[in-house]
mmCIF file of the N, C-alpha and C atoms, coordinates in Angstrom:
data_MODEL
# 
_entry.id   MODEL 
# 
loop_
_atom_site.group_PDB 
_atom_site.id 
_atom_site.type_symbol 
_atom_site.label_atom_id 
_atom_site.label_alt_id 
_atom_site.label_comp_id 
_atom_site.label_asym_id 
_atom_site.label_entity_id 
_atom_site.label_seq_id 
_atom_site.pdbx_PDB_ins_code 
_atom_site.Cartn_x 
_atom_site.Cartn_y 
_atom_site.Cartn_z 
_atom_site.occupancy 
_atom_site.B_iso_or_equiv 
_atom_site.pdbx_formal_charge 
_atom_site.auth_seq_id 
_atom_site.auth_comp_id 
_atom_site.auth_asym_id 
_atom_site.auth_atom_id 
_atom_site.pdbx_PDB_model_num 
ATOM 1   N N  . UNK A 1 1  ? 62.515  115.984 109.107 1.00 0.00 ? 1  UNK A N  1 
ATOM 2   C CA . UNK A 1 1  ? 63.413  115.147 109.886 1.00 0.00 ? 1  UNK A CA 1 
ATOM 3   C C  . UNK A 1 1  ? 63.817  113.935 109.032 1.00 0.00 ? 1  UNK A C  1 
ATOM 4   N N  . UNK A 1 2  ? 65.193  113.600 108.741 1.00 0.00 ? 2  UNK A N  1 
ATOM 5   C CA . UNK A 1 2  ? 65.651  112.375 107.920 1.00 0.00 ? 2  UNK A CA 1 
ATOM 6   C C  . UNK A 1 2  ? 66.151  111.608 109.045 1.00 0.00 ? 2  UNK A C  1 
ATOM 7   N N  . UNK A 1 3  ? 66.168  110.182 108.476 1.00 0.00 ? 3  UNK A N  1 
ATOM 8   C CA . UNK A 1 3  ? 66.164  109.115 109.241 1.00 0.00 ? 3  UNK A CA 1 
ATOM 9   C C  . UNK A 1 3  ? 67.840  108.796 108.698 1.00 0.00 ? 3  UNK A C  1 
ATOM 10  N N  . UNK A 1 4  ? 68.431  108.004 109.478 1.00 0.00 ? 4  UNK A N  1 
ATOM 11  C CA . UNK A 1 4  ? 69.736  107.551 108.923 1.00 0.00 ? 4  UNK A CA 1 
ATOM 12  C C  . UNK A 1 4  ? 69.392  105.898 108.769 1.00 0.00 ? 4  UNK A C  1 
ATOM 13  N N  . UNK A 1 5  ? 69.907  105.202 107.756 1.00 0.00 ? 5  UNK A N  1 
ATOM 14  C CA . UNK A 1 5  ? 69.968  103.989 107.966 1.00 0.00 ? 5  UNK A CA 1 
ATOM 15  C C  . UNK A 1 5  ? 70.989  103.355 108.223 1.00 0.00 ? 5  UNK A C  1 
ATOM 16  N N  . UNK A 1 6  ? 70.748  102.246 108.754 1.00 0.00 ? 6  UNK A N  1 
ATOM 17  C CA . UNK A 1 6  ? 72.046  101.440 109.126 1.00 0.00 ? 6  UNK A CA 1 
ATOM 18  C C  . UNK A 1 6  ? 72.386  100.055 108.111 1.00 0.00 ? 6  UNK A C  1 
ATOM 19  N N  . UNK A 1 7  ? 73.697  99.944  107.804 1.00 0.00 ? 7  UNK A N  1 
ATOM 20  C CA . UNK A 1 7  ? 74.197  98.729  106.582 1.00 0.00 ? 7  UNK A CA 1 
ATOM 21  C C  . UNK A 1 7  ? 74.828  98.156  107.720 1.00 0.00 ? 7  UNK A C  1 
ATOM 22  N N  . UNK A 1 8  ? 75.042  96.811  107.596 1.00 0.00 ? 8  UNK A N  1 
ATOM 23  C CA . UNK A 1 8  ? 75.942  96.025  107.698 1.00 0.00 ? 8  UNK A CA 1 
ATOM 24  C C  . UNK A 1 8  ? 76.881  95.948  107.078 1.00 0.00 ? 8  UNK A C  1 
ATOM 25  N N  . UNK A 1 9  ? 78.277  96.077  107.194 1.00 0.00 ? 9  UNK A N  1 
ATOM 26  C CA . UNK A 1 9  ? 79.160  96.025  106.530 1.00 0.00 ? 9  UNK A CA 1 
ATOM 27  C C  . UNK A 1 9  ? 80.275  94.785  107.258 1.00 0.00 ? 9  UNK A C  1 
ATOM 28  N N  . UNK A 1 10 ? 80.637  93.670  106.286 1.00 0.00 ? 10 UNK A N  1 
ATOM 29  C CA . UNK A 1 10 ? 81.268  93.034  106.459 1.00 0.00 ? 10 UNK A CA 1 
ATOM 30  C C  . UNK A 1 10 ? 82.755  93.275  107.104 1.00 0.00 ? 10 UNK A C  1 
ATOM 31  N N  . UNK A 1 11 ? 83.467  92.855  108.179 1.00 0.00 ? 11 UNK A N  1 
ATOM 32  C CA . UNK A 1 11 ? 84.927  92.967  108.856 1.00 0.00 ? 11 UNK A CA 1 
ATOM 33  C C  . UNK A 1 11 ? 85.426  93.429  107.786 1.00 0.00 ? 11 UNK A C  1 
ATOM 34  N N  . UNK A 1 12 ? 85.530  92.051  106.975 1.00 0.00 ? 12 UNK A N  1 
ATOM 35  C CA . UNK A 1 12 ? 86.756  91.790  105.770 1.00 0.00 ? 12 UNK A CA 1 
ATOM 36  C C  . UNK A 1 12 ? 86.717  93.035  104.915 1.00 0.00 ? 12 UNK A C  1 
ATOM 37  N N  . UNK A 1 13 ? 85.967  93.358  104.433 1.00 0.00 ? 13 UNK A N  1 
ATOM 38  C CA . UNK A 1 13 ? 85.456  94.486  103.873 1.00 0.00 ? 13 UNK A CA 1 
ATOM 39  C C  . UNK A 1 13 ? 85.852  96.021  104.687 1.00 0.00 ? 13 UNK A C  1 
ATOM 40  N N  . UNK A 1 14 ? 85.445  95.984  105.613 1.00 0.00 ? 14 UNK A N  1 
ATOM 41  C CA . UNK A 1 14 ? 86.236  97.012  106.387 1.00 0.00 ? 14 UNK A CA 1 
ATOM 42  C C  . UNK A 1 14 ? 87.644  97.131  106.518 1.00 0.00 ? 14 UNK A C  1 
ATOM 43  N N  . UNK A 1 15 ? 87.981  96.086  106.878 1.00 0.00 ? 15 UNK A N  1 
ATOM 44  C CA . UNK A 1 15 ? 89.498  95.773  106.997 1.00 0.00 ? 15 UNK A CA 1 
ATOM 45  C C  . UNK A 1 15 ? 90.273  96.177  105.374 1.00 0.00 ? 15 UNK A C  1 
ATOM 46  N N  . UNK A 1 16 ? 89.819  96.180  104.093 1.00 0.00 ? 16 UNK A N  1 
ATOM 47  C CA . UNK A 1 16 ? 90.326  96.563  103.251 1.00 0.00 ? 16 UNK A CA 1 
ATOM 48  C C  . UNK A 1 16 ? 90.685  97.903  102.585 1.00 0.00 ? 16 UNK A C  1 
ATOM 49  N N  . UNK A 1 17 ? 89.608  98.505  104.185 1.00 0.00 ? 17 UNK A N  1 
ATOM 50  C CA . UNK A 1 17 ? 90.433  100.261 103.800 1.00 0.00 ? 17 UNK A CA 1 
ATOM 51  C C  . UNK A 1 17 ? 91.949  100.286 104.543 1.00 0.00 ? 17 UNK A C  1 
ATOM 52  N N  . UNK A 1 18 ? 92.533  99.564  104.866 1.00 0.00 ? 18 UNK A N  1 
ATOM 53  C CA . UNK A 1 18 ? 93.714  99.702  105.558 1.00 0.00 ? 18 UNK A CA 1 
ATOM 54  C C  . UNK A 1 18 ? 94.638  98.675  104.464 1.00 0.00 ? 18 UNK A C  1 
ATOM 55  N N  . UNK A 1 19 ? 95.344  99.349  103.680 1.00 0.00 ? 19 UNK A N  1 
ATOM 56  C CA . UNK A 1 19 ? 95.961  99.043  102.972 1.00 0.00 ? 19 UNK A CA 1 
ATOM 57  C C  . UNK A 1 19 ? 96.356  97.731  102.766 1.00 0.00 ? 19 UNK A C  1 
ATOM 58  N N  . UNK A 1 20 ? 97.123  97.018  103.831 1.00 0.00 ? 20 UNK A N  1 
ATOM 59  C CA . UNK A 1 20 ? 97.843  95.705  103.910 1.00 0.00 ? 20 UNK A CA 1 
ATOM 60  C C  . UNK A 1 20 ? 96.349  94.721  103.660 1.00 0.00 ? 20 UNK A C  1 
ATOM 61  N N  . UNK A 1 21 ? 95.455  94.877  104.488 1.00 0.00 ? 21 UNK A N  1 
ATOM 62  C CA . UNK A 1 21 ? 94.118  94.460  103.940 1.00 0.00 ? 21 UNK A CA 1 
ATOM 63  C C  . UNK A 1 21 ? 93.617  94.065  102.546 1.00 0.00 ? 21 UNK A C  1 
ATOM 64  N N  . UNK A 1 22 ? 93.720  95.498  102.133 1.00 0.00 ? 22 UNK A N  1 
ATOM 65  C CA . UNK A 1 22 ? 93.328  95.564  100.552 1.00 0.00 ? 22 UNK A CA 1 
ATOM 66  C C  . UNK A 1 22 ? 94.225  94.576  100.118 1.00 0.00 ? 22 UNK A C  1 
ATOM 67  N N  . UNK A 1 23 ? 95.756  94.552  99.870  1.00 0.00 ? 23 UNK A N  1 
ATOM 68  C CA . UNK A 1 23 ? 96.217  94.059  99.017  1.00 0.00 ? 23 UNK A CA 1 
ATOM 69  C C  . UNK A 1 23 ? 96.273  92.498  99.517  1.00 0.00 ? 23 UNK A C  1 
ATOM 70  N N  . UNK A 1 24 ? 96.235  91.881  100.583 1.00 0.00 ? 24 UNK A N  1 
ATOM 71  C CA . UNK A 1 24 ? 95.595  90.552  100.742 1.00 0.00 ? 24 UNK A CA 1 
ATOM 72  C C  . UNK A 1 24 ? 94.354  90.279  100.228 1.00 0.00 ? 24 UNK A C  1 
ATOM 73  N N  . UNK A 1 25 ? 93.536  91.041  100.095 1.00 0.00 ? 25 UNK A N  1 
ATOM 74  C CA . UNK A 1 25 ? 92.565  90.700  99.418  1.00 0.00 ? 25 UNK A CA 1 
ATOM 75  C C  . UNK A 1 25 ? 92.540  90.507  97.922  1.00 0.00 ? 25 UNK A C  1 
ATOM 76  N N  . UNK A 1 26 ? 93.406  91.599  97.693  1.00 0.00 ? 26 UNK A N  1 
ATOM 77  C CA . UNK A 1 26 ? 94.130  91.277  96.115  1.00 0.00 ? 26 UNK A CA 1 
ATOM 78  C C  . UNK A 1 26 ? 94.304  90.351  95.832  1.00 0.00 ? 26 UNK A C  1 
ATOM 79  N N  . UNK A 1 27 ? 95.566  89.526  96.392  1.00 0.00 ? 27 UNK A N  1 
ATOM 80  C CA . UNK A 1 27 ? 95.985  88.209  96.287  1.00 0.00 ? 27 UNK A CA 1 
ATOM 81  C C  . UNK A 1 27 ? 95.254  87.069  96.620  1.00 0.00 ? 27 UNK A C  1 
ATOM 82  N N  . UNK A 1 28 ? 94.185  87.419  97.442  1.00 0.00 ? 28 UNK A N  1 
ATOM 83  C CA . UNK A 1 28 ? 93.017  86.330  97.233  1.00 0.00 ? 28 UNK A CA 1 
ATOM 84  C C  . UNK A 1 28 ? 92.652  86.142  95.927  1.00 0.00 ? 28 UNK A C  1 
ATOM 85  N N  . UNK A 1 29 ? 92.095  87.111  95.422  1.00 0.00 ? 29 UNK A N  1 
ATOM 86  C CA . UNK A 1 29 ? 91.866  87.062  94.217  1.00 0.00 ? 29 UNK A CA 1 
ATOM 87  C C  . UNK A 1 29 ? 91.925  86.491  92.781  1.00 0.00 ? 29 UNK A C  1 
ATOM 88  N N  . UNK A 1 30 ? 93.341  86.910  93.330  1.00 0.00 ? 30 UNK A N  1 
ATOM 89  C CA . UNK A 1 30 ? 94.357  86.383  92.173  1.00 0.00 ? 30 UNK A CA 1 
ATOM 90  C C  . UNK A 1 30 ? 94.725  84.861  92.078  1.00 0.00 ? 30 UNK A C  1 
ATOM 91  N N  . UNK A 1 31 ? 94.900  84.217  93.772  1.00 0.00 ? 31 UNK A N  1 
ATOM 92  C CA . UNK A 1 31 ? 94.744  82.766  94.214  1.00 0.00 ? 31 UNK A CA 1 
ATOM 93  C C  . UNK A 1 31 ? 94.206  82.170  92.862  1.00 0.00 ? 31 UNK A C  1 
ATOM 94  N N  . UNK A 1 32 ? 92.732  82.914  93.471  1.00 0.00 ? 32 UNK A N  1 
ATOM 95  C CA . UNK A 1 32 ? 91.010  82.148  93.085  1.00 0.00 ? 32 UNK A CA 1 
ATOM 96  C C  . UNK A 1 32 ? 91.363  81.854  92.019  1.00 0.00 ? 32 UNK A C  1 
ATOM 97  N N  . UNK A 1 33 ? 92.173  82.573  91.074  1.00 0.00 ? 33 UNK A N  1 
ATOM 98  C CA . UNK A 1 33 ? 92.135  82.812  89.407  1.00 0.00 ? 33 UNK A CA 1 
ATOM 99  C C  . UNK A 1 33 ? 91.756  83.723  88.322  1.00 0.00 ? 33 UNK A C  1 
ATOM 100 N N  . UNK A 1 34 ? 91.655  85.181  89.066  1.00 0.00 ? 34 UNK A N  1 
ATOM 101 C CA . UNK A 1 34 ? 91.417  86.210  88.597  1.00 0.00 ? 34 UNK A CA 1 
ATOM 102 C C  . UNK A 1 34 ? 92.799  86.984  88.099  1.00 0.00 ? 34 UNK A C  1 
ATOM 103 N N  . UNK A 1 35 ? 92.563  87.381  86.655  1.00 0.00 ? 35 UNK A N  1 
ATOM 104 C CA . UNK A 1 35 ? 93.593  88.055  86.884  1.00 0.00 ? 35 UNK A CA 1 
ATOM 105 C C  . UNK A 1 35 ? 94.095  89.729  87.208  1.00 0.00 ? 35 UNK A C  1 
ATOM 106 N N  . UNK A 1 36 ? 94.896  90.335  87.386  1.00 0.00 ? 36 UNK A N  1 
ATOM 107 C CA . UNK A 1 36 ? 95.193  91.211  88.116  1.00 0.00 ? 36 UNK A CA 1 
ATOM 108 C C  . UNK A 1 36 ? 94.197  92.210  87.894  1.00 0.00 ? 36 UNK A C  1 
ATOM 109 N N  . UNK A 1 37 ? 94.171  92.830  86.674  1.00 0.00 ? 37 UNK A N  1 
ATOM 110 C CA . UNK A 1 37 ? 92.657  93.969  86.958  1.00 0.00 ? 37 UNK A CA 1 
ATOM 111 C C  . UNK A 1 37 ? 91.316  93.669  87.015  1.00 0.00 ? 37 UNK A C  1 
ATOM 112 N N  . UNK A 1 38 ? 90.676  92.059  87.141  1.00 0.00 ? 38 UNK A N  1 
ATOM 113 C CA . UNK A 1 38 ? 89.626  91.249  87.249  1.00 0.00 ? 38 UNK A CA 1 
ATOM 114 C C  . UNK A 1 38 ? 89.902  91.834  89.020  1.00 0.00 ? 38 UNK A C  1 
ATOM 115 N N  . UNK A 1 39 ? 90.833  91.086  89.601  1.00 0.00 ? 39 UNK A N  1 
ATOM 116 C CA . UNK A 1 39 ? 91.855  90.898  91.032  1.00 0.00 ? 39 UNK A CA 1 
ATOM 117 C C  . UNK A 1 39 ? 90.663  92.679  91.417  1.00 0.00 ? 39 UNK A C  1 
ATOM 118 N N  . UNK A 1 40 ? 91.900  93.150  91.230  1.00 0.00 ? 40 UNK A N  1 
ATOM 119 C CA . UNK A 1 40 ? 91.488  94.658  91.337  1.00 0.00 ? 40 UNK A CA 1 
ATOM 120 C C  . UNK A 1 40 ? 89.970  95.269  91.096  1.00 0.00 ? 40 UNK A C  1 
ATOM 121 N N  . UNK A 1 41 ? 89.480  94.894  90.320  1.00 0.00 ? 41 UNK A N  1 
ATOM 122 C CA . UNK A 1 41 ? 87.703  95.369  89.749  1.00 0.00 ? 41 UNK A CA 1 
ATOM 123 C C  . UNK A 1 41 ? 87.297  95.339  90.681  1.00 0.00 ? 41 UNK A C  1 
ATOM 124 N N  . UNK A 1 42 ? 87.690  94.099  91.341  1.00 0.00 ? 42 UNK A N  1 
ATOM 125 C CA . UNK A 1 42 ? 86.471  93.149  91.950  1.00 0.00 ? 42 UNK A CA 1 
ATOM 126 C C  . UNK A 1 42 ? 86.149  94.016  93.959  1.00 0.00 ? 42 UNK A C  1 
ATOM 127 N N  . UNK A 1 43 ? 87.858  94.044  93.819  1.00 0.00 ? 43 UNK A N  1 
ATOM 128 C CA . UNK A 1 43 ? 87.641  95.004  95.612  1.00 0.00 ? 43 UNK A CA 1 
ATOM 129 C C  . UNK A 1 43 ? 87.233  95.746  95.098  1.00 0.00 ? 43 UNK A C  1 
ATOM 130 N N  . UNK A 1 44 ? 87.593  96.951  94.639  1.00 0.00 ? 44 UNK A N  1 
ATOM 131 C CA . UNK A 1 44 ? 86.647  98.546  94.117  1.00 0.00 ? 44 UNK A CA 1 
ATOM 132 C C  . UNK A 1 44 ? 85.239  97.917  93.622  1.00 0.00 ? 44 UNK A C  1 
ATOM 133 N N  . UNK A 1 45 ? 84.684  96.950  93.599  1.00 0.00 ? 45 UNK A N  1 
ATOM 134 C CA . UNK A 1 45 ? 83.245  97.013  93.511  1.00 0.00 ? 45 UNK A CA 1 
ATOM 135 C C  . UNK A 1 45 ? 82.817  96.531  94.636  1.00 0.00 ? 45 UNK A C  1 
ATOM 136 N N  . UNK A 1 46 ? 83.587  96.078  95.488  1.00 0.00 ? 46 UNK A N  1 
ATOM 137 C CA . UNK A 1 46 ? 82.844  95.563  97.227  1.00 0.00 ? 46 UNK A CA 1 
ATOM 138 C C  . UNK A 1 46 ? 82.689  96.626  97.571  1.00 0.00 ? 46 UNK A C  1 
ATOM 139 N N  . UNK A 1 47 ? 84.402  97.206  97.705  1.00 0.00 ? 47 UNK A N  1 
ATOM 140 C CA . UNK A 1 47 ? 84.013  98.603  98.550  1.00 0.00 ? 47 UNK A CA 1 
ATOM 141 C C  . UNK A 1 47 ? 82.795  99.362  97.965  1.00 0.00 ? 47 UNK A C  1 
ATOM 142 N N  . UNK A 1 48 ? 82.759  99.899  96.709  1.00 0.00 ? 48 UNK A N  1 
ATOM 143 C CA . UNK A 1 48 ? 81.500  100.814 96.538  1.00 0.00 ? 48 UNK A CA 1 
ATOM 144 C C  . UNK A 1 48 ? 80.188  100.331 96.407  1.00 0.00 ? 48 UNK A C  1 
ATOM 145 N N  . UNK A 1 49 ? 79.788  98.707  96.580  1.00 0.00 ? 49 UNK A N  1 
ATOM 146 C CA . UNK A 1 49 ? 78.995  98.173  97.203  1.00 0.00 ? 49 UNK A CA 1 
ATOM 147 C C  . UNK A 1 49 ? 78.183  98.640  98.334  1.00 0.00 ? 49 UNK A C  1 
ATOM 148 N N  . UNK A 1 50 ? 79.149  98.952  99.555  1.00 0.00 ? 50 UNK A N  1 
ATOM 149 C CA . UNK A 1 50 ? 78.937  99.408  100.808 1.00 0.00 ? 50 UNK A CA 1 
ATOM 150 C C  . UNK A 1 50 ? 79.090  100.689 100.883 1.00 0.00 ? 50 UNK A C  1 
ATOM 151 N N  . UNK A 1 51 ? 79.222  101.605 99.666  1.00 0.00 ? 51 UNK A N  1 
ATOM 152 C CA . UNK A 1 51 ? 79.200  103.303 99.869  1.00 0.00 ? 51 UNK A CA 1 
ATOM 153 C C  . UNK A 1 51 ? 80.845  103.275 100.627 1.00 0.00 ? 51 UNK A C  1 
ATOM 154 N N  . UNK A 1 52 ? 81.717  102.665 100.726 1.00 0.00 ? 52 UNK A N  1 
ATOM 155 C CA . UNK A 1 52 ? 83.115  102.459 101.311 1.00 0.00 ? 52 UNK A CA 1 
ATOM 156 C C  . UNK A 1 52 ? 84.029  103.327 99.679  1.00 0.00 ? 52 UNK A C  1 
ATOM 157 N N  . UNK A 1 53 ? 85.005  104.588 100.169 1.00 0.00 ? 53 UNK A N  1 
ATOM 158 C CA . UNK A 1 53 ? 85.651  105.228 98.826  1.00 0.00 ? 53 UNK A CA 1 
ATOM 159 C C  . UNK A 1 53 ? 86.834  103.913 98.763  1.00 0.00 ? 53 UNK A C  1 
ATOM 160 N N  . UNK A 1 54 ? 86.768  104.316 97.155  1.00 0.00 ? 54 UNK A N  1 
ATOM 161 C CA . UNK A 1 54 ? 87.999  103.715 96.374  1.00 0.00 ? 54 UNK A CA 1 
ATOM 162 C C  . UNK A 1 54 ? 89.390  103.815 96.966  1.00 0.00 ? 54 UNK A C  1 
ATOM 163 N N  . UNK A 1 55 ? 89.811  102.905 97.014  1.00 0.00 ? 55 UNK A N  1 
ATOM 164 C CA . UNK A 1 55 ? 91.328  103.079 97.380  1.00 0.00 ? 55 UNK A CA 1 
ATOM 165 C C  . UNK A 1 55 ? 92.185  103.530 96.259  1.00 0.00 ? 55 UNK A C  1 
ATOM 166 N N  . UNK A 1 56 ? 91.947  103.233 95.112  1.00 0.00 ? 56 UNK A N  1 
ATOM 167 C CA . UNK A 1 56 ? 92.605  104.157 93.502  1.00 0.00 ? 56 UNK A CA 1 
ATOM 168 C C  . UNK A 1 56 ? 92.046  104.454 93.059  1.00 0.00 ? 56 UNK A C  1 
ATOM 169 N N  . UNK A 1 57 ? 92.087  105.155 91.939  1.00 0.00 ? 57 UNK A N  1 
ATOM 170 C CA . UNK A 1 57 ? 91.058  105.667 91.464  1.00 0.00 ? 57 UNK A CA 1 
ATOM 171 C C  . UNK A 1 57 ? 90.867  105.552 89.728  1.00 0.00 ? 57 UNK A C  1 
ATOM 172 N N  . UNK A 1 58 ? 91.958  104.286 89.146  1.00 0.00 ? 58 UNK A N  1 
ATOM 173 C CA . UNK A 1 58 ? 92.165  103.348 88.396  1.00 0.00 ? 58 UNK A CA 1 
ATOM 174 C C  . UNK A 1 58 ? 92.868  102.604 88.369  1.00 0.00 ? 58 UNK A C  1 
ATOM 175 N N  . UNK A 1 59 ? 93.056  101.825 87.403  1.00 0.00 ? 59 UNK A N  1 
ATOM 176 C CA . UNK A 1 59 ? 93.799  100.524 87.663  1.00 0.00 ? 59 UNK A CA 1 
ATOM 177 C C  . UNK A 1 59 ? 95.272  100.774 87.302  1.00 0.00 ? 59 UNK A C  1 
ATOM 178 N N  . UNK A 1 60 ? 95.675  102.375 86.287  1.00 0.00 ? 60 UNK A N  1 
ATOM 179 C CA . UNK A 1 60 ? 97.087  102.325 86.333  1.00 0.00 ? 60 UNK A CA 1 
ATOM 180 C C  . UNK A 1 60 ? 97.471  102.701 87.986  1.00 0.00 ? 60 UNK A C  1 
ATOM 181 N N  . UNK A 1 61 ? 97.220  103.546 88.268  1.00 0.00 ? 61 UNK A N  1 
ATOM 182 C CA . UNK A 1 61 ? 97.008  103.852 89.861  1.00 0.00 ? 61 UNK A CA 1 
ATOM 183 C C  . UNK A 1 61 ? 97.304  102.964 91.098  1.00 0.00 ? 61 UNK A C  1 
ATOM 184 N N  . UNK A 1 62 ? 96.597  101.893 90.852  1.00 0.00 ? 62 UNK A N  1 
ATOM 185 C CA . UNK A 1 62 ? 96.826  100.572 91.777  1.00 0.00 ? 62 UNK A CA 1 
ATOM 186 C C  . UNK A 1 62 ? 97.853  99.790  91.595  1.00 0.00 ? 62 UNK A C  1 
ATOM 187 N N  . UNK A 1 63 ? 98.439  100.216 90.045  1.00 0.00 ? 63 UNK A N  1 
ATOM 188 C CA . UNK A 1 63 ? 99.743  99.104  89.904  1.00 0.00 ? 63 UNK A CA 1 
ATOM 189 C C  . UNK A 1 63 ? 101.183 100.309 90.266  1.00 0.00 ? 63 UNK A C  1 
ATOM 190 N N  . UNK A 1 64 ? 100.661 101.668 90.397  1.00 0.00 ? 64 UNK A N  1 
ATOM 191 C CA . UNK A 1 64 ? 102.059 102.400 90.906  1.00 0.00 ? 64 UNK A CA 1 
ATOM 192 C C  . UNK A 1 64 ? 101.727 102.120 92.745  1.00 0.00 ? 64 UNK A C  1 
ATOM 193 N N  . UNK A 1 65 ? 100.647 102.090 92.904  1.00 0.00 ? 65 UNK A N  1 
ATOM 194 C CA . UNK A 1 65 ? 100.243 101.838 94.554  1.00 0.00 ? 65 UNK A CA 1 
ATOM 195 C C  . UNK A 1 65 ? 100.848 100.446 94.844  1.00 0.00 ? 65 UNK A C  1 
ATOM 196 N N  . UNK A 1 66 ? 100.830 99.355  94.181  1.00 0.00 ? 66 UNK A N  1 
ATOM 197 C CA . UNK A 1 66 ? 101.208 98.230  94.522  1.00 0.00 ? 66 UNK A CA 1 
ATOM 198 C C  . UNK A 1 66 ? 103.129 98.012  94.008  1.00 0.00 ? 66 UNK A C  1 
ATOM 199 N N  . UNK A 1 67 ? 103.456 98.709  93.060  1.00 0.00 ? 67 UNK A N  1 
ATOM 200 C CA . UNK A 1 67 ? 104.743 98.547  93.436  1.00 0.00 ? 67 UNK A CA 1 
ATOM 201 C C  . UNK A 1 67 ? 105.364 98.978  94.271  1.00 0.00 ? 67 UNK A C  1 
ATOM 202 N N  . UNK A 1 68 ? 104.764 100.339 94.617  1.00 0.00 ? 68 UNK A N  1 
ATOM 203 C CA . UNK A 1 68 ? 105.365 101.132 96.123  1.00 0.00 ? 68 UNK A CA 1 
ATOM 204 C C  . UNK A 1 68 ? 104.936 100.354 97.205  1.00 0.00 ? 68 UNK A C  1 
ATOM 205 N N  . UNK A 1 69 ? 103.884 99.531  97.652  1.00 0.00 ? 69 UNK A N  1 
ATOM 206 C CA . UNK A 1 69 ? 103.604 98.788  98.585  1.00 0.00 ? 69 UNK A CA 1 
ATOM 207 C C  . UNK A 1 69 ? 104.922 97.383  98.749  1.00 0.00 ? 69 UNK A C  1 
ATOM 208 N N  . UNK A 1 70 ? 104.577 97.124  97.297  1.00 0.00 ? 70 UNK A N  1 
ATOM 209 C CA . UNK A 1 70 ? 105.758 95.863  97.509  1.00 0.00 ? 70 UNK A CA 1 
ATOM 210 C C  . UNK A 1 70 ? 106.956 95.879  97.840  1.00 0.00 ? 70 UNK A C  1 
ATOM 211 N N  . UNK A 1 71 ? 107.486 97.583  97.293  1.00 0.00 ? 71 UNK A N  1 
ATOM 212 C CA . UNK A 1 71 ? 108.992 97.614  97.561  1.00 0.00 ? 71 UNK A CA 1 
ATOM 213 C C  . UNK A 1 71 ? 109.340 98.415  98.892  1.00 0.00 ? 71 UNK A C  1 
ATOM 214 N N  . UNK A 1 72 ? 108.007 99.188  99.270  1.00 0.00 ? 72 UNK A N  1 
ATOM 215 C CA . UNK A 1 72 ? 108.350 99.283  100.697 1.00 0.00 ? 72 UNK A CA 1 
ATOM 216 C C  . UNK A 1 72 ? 108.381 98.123  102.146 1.00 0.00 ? 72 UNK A C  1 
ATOM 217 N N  . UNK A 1 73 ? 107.789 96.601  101.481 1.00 0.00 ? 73 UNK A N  1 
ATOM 218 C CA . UNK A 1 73 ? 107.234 95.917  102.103 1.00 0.00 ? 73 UNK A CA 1 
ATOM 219 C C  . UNK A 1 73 ? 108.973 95.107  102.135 1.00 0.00 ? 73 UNK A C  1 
ATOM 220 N N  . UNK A 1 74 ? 109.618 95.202  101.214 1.00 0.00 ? 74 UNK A N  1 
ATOM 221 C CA . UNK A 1 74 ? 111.017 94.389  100.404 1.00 0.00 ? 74 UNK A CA 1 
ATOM 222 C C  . UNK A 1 74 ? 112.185 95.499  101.353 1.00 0.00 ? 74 UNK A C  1 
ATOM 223 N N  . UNK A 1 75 ? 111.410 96.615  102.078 1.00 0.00 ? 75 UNK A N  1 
ATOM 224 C CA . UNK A 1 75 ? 113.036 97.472  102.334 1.00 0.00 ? 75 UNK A CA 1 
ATOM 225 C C  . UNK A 1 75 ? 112.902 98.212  103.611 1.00 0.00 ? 75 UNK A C  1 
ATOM 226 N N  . UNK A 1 76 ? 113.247 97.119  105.039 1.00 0.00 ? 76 UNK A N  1 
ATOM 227 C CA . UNK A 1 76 ? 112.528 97.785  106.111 1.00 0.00 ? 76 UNK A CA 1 
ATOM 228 C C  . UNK A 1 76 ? 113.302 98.684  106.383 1.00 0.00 ? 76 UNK A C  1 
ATOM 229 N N  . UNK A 1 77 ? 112.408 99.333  107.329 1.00 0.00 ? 77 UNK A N  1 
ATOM 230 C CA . UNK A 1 77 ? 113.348 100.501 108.351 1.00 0.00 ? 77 UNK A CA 1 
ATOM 231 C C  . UNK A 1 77 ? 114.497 100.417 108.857 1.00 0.00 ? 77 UNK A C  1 
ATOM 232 N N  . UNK A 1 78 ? 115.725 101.470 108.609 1.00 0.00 ? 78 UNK A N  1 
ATOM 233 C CA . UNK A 1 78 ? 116.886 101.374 108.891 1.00 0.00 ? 78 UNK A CA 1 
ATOM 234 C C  . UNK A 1 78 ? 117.232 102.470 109.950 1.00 0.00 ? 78 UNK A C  1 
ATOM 235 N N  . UNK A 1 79 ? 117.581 102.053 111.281 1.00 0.00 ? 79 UNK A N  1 
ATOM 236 C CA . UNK A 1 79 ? 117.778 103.068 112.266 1.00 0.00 ? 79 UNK A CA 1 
ATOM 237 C C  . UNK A 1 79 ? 119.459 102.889 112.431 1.00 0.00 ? 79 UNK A C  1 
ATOM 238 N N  . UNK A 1 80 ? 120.052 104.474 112.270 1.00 0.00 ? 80 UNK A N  1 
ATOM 239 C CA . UNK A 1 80 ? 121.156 104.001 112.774 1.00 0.00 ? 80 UNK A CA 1 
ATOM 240 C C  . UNK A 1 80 ? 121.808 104.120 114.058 1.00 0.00 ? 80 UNK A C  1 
# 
């Protein structure tokens, strides 16, 4: 019989599997004075801190993820 254990896992931290999350957290980062793949290291080592998967799965990765984030963020929905 195995036992399961239980972690605490921080909100903020949770909240960064949901994309818009992550990349605020990015820009925290970057605030602080990190720069962009410091920025980046640093969430992919919280998350796998907490056994939480990678949101990329390198850092070229995160910068095609973050221009598609930015320019979908730059070009809302058009209903006609």
């Amino acid at each position: 019989m195995s036992q399961e254990e239980a972690i605490l896992i921080p909100i903020r931290v949770v909240r960064m599997l949901f994309i818009e999350h992550y990349f605020a957290a990015f820009y925290e980062n970057v605030q602080a004075g990190h720069s962009h793949p410091e920025a980046y290291e640093m969430i992919e080592k919280e998350l796998a801190q907490y056994g939480l998967p990678s949101r990329f799965v390198d850092y070229e990765s995160f910068k095609s993820g973050k221009k598609y984030h930015l320019k979908k963020k730059s070009n809302p929905i058009i209903f006609w």
